[in-house]
C-alpha positions as CSV (number, residue, x, y, z in Angstrom):
1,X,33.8,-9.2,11.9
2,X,33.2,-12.6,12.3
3,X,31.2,-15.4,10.4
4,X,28.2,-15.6,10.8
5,X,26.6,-18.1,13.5
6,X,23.4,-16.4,15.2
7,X,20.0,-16.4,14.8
8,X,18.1,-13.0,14.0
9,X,16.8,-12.0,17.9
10,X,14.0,-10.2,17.1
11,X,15.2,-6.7,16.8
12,X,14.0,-4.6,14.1
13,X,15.1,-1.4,12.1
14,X,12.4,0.5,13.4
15,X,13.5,-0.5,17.3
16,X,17.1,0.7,15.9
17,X,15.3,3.8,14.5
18,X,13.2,4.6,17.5
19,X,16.3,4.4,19.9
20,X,18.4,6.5,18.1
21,X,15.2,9.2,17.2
22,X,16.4,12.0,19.9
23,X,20.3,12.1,19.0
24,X,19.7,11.7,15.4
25,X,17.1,13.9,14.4
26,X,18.5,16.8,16.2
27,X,22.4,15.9,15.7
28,X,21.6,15.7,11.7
29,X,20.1,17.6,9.1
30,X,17.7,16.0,7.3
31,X,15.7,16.9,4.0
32,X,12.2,16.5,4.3
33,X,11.8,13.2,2.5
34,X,14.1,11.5,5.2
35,X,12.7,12.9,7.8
36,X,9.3,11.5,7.1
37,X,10.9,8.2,6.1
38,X,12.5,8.2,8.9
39,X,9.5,9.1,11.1
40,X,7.2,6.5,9.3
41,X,9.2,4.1,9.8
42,X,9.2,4.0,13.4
43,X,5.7,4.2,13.5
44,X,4.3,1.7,11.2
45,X,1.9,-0.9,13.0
46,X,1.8,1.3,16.2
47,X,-0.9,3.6,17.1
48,X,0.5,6.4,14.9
49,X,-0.7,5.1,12.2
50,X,-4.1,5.2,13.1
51,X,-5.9,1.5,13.0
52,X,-8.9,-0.1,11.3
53,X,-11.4,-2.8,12.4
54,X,-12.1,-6.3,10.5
55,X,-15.5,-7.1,11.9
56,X,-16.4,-11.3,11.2
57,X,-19.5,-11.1,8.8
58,X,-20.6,-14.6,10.7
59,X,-20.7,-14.2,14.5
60,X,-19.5,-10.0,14.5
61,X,-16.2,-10.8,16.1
62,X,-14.4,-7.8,15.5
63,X,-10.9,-7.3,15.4
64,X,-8.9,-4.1,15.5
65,X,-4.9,-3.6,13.8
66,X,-2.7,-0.7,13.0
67,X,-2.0,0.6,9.7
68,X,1.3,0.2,8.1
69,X,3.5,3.5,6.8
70,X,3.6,2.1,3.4
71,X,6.8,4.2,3.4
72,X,8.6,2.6,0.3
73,X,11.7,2.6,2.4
74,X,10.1,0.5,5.1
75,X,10.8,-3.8,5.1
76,X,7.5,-3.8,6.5
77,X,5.9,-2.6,3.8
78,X,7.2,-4.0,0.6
79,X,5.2,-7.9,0.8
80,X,2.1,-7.1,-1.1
81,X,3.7,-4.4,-3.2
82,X,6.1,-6.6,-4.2
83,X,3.6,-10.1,-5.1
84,X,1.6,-7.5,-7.6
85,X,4.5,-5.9,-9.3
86,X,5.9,-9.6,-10.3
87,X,3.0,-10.8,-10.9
88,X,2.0,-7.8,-13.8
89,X,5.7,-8.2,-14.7
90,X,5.1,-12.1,-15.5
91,X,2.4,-11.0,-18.1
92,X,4.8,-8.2,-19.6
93,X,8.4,-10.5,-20.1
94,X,9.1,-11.9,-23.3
95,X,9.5,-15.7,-23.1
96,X,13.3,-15.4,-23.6
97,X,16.4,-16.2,-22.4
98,X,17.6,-13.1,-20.2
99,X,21.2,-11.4,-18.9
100,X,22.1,-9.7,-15.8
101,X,24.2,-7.0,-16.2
102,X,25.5,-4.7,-13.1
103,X,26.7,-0.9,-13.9
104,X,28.6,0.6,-11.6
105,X,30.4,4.3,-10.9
106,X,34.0,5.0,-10.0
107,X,34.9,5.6,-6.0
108,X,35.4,9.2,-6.8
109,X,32.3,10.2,-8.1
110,X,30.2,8.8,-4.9
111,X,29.8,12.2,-2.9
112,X,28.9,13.8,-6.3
113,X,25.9,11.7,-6.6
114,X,25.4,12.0,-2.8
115,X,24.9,15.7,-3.0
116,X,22.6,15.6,-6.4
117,X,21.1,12.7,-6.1
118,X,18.2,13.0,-8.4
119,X,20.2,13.9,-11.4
120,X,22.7,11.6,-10.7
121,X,20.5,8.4,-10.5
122,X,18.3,9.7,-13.2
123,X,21.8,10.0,-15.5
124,X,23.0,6.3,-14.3
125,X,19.7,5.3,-15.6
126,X,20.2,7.1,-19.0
127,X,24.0,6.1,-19.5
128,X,23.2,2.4,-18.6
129,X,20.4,2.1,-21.0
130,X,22.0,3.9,-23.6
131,X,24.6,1.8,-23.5
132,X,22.9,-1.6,-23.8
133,X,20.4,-0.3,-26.7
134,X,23.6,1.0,-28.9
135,X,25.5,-2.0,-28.5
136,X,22.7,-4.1,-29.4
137,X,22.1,-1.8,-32.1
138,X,25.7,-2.1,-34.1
139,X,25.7,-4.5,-36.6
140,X,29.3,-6.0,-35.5
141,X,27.6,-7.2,-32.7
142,X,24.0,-8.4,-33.0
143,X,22.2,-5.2,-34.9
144,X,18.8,-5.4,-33.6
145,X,16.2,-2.6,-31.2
146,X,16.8,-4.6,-28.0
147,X,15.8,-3.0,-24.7
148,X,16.0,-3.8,-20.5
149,X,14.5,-3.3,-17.0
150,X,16.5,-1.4,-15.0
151,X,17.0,-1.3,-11.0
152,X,18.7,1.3,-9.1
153,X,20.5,0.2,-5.4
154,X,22.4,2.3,-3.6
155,X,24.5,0.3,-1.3
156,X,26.4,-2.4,-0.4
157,X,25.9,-5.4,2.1
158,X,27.7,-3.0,4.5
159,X,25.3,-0.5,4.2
160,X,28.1,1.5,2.5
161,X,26.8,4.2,-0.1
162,X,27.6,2.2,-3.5
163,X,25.1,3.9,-6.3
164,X,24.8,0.9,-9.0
165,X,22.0,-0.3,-11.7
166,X,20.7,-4.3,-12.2
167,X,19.7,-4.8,-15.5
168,X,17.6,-7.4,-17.3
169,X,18.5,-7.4,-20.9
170,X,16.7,-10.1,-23.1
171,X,19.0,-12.1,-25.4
172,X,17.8,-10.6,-29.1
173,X,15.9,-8.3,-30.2
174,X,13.9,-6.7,-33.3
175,X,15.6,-6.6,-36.3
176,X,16.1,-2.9,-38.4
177,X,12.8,-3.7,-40.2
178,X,11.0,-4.1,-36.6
179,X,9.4,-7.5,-38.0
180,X,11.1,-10.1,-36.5
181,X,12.7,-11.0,-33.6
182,X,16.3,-12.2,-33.6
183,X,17.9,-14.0,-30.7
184,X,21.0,-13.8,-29.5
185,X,24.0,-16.6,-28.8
186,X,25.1,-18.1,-25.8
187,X,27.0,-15.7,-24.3
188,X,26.2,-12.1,-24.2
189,X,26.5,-10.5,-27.2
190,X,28.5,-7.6,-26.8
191,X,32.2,-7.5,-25.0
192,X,32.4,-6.0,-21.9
193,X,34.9,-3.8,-22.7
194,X,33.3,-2.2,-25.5
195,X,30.1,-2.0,-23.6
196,X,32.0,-0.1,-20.3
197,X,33.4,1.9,-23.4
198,X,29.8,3.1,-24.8
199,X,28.8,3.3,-21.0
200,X,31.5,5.7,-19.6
201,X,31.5,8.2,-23.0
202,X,27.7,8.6,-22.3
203,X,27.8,9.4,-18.7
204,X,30.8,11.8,-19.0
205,X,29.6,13.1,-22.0
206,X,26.1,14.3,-19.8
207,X,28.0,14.8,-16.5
208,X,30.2,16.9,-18.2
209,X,27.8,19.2,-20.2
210,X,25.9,19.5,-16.5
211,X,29.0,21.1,-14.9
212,X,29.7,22.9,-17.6
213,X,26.1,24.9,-17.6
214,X,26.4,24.6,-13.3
215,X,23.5,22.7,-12.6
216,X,25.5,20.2,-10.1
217,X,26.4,21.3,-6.9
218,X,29.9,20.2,-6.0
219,X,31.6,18.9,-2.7
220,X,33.9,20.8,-1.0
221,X,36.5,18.9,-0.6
222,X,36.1,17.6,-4.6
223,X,36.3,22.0,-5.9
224,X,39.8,21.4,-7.2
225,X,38.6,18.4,-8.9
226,X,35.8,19.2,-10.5
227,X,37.2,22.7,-11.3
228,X,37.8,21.9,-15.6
229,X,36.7,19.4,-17.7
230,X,39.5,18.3,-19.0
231,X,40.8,16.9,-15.6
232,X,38.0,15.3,-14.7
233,X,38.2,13.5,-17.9
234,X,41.2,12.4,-17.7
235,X,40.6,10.7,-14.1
236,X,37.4,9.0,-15.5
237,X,39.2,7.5,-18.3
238,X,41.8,6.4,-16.5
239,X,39.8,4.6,-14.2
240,X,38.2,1.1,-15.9
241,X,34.3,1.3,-15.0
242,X,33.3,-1.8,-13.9
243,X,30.3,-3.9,-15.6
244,X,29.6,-7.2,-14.5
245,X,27.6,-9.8,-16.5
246,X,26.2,-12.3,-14.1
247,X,24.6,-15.1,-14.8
248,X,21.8,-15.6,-17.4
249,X,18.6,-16.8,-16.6
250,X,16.8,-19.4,-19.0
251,X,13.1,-17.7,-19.2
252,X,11.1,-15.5,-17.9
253,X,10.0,-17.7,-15.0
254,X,13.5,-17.5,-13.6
255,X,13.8,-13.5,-13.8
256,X,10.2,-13.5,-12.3
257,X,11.7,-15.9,-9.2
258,X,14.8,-13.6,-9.4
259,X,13.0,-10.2,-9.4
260,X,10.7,-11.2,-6.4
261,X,12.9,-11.2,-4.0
262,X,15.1,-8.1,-5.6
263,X,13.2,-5.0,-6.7
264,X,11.5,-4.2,-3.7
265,X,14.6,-4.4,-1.4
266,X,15.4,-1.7,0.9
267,X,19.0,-1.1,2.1
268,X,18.4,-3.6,5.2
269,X,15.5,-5.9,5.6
270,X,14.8,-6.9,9.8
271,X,15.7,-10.4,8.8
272,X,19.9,-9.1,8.5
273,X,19.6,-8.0,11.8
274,X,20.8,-10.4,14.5
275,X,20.4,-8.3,17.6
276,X,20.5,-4.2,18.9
277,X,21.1,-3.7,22.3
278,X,20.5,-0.4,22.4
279,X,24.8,0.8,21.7
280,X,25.0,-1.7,19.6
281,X,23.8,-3.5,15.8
282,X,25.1,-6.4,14.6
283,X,23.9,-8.0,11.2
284,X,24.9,-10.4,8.5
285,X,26.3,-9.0,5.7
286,X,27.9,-11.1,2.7
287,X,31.1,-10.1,1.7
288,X,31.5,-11.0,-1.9
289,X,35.4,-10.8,-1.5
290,X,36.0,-14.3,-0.3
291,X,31.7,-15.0,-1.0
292,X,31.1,-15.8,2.9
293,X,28.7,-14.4,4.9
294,X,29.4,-12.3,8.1
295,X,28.3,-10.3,10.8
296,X,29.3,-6.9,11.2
297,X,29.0,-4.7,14.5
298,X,28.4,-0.5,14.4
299,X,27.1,1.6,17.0
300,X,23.6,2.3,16.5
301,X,23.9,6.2,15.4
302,X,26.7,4.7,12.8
303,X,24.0,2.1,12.0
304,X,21.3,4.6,11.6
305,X,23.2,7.2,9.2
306,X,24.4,4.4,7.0
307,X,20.8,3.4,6.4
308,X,19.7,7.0,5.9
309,X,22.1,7.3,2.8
310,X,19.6,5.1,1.4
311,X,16.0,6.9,1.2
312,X,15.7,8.0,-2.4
313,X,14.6,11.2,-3.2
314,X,11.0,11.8,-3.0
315,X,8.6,10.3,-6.6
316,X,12.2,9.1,-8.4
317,X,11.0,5.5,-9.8
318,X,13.7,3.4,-9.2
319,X,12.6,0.8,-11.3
320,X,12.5,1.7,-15.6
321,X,11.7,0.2,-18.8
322,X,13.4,1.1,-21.7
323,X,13.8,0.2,-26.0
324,X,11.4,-2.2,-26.7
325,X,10.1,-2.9,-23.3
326,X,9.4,0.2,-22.5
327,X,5.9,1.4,-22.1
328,X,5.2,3.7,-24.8
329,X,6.0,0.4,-26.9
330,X,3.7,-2.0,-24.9
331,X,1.0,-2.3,-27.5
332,X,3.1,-1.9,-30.9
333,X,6.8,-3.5,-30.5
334,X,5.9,-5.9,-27.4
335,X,3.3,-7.1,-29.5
336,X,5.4,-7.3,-32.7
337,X,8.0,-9.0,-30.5
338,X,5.2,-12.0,-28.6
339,X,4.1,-12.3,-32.4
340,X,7.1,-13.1,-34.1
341,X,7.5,-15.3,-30.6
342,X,4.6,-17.4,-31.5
343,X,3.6,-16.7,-27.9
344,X,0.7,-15.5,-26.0
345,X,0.4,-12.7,-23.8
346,X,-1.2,-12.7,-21.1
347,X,-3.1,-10.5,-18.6
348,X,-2.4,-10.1,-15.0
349,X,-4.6,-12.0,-12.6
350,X,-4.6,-9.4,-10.0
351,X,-6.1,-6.4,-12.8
352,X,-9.6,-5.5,-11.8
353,X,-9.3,-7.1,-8.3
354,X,-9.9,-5.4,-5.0
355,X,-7.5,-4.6,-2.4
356,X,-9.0,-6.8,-0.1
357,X,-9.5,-9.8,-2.5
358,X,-6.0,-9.1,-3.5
359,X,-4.8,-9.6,-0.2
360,X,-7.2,-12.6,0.2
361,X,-4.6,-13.9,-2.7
362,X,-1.3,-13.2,-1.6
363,X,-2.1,-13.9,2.2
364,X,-4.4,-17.2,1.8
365,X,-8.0,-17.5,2.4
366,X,-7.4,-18.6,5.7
367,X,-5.7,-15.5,6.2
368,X,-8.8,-13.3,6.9
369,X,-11.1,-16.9,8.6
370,X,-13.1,-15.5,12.0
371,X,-10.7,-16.9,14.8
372,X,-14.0,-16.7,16.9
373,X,-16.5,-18.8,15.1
374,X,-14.0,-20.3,12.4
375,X,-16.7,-20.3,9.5
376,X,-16.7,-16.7,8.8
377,X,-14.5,-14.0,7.3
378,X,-12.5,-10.6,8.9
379,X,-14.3,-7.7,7.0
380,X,-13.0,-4.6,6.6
381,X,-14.5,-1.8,8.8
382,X,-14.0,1.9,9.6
383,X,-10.9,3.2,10.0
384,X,-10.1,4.9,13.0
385,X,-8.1,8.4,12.7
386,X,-4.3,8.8,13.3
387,X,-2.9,9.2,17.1
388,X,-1.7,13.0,17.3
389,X,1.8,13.8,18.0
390,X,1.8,16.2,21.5
C-alpha cells in the first residue's frame, strides 16, 4: 500500500469484470441475482444492450447509442437515478437540524449475514430504527415520536464485506400529544451507550428467536457457535457494538448535498480505480485509521469476488423511512410536523415530467442540441432489439 499519487487511467469495473468473465463465472457459484448483475454490468453501453436512435427534429441528423444495464449495482447507472431521488427527498425533509448516526455489527456475526442475507439486512434495518425511535421516545432523554432515513452499505473502502446502516435522524420530534414539534439540544440527545444498549437487546433479541425456530442457515465453521443461545449471548454482550455519531448537519440543504453523493453508491465507483492491467487492480481507498488516502493492489479475480460480496439480494430496498418519516405518515404526521414548523412543503419539480424532459434537466439543454445543424434537438427514436448471445 502506498499513498496515493496517480491519476484514474481509464480503466473501468466492467473492463475488470469482462477480463475476469471466463475464470470467474465458472470457478464460482453464483445465485442468479449476481449472475445477472454481473453479466449486466459488463454489457452496459455495448451492443448487448440493444441501442436506440435520437433523430434531430431540425435537419434529421440521426444519431444512434447503446442502452445502459440500469443494473442498480452498476456506477454507470446510478446519475439520473440518483438527481431524482434527492430531488423528491428535498421536498420530503423537515427543515431541521439533522444527525448522522452509523450502526454497525460485531466481526463474528459477518458470515452469518453473508449466508442470509435478506434477513439479516432486513433485521439491521429493524434493530437500528428501533433503537433510535425508543430512545427518542423515553422521557429521560427527549420523549417525543422521532423517526430516520436509513441506508444500508455493505463494505468498506477495501472492498472488505462490512454490513452497516447510515442514518439520518432529525433533532426533535412530535411530542406524546402528536401536536407539536419539539427540537432537540445541541448534541444528540441520547448517550451512545444507552443507545448501543437499546440497539444490541433488539437485534439479539430477533436473531435469537430466528435460530431458535431454524430459519437461519448457519456456517460451518460457526456450528459450535451458534449451537445454544445462551453462548451466543454471552459473546454478543461481551462485545461493545459500535455506533458512531458523526457530524450533524445544519438543515436539510446539507443532508440533501450529503445524500447526493451517498445513497446511490455502489461498492466501487470507476473513478477509485487507478489502473487494471489485466493481473492486476489498483485503487484508492481511504483508510480511516490514520484518515489518508491510499492505493491498494489485488489480483483481478481477488478484485472481482470482493466486489461480488456486494450485489444485494434481488427487490431488498436498501434505502427506508421509518417513525414519522415514514410513508404511511406522509400526509398525517409530516404534515403535523411542516405545520407546527411554520414551513411549507413543497412538491418535487421533476413529478409529472417525462423521462426525456427529465433528462433534458439533469443533463442541460445543450445536452440533447443537433451536433449537425446546432439549432435543433436529438429526439428519441425506435429502439433497436438486444444483440443475442451465441
Amino acid at each position: 500500500m502506498e499513498t496515493v499519487n496517480k491519476r484514474n487511467s481509464g480503466a473501468e469495473l466492467s473492463d475488470i469484470l469482462l477480463g475476469e468473465k471466463g475464470s470467474f463465472l465458472s470457478g464460482n457459484s453464483l445465485c442468479t441475482v449476481q449472475y445477472k448483475a454481473y453479466l449486466d454490468i459488463i454489457s452496459c453501453r455495448t451492443s448487448k444492450m440493444g441501442s436506440h436512435t435520437l433523430a434531430c427534429d431540425s435537419c434529421g441528423h440521426t444519431k444512434t447509442s447503446y442502452n445502459s444495464c440500469r443494473n442498480r449495482h452498476c456506477p454507470k447507472c446510478q446519475y439520473i437515478k440518483q438527481q431524482v431521488w434527492v430531488e423528491k427527498l428535498r421536498c420530503r425533509l423537515l427543515p431541521v437540524r439533522y444527525f448522522h448516526v452509523v450502526f454497525t455489527v460485531p466481526d463474528f456475526l459477518r458470515p452469518l449475514f453473508y449466508a442470509n442475507q435478506r434477513f439479516c439486512y432486513k433485521l439491521l434495518f429493524e434493530a437500528s430504527s428501533a433503537a433510535v425511535k425508543r430512545a427518542a421516545l423515553n422521557p429521560a432523554f427527549l420523549g417525543v415520536e422521532s423517526g430516520c432515513l436509513a441506508v444500508l452499505h455493505t463494505w468498506g473502502q477495501s472492498l472488505s464485506y462490512h454490513p452497516h446502516i447510515h442514518m439520518l435522524v432529525p433533532a426533535g420530534g412530535l411530542d406524546t400529544d402528536g401536536a407539536e414539534w419539539i427540537g432537540a439540544h445541541k448534541k444528540f440527545f441520547v448517550p451512545v451507550k444507552a443507545l448501543s444498549a437499546i440497539y444490541r437487546g433488539v437485534f439479539m433479541e430477533k436473531l435469537v428467536r430466528a435460530l431458535e425456530e431454524n430459519l437461519l442457515r448457519i456456517p460451518e465453521k460457526q456450528a459450535k457457535q451458534f449451537a445454544g443461545p445462551r453462548s451466543l449471548k454471552q459473546e454478543a454482550y461481551a462485545k461493545f457494538w459500535h455506533i458512531y455519531i458523526k457530524k450533524t448537519f445544519k438543515g436539510a440543504n446539507q443532508v440533501v448535498s450529503y445524500l447526493g453523493r451517498y445513497t446511490h453508491r455502489v461498492a466501487i465507483s470507476n473513478s477509485r480505480v487507478q489502473w487494471a492491467d489485466g493481473k492486476t487492480v489498483c485503487f484508492r481507498w481511504k483508510d480511516y485509521r490514520d484518515n489518508r488516502n491510499k492505493t491498494m493492489s489485488l489480483s483481478c479475480h481477488e478484485f472481482t469476488r470482493r466486489f461480488m460480496q456486494h450485489i444485494l439480494p434481488s427487490g431488498f430496498y436498501k434505502i427506508r423511512y421509518y417513525g414519522i418519516m415514514a410513508s404511511a405518515n406522509s400526509r398525517t404526521k409530516m404534515e403535523t410536523c411542516f405545520s407546527s414548523l411554520k414551513r411549507t412543503r413543497y412538491i418535487s419539480f421533476y413529478q409529472g415530467l417525462t423521462t426525456y424532459e427529465i433528462l433534458e434537466e439533469v443533463l442541460g439543454p445543450d445536452s440533447f442540441l443537433c451536433p449537425c445543424c446546432k439549432k435543433g434537438k436529438m429526439m428519441f427514436g425506435i429502439p433497436s432489439p438486444k444483440e443475442k448471445d451465441p
